[in-house]
C-alpha positions in Angstrom: 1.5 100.0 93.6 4.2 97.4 94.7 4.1 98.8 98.5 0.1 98.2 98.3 0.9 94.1 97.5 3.4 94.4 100.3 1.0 95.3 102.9 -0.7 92.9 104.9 -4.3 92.0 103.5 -6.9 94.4 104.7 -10.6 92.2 104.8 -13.8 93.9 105.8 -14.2 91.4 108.4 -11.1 91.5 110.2 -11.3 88.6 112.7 -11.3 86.5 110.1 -7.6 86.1 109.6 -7.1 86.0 113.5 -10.2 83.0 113.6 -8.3 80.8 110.7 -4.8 81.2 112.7 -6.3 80.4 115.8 -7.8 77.2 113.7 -4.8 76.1 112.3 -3.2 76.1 115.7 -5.9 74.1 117.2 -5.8 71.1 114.5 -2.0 71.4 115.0 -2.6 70.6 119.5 -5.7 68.1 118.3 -2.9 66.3 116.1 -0.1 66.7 118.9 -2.8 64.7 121.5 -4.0 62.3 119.3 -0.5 60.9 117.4 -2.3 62.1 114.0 -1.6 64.7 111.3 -3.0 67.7 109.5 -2.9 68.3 105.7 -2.9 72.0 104.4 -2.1 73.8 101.2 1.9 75.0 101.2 3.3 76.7 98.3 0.2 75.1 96.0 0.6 71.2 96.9 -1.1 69.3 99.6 1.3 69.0 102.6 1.1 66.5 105.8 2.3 67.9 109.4 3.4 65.3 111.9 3.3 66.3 115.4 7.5 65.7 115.1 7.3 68.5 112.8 7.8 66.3 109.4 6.4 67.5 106.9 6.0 65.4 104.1 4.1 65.8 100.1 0.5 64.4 100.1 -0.3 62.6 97.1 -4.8 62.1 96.8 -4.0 58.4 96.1 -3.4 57.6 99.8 0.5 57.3 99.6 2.9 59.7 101.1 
């Protein structure tokens, strides 16, 4: 049973993993061009990416 939770996640539509990595990497170039950031979900909490490669906690209030 623990080698089936070690296995990569099977979906029924498989491009979907491939479609939300391709995503991601897109925000992370729009970001890059445009001197801006990207918030996503790391380890549970709401992260920001600088283009620098910072990354920093991000707290709903506004402050970082």
């Amino acid at each position: 049973m623990l080698e089936e939770q070690n296995n990569e996640t099977k979906r029924k539509y498989g491009w979907v993993d491939k479609w939300a990595k391709m995503t991601g990497e897109r925000a992370r170039i729009d970001a890059k061009v445009n001197n801006t950031y990207i918030i996503y979900e790391k380890d549970g909490k709401l992260v920001k990416e600088f283009p620098n490669g910072d990354i920093i906690p991000f707290n709903k209030n506004g402050e970082s």
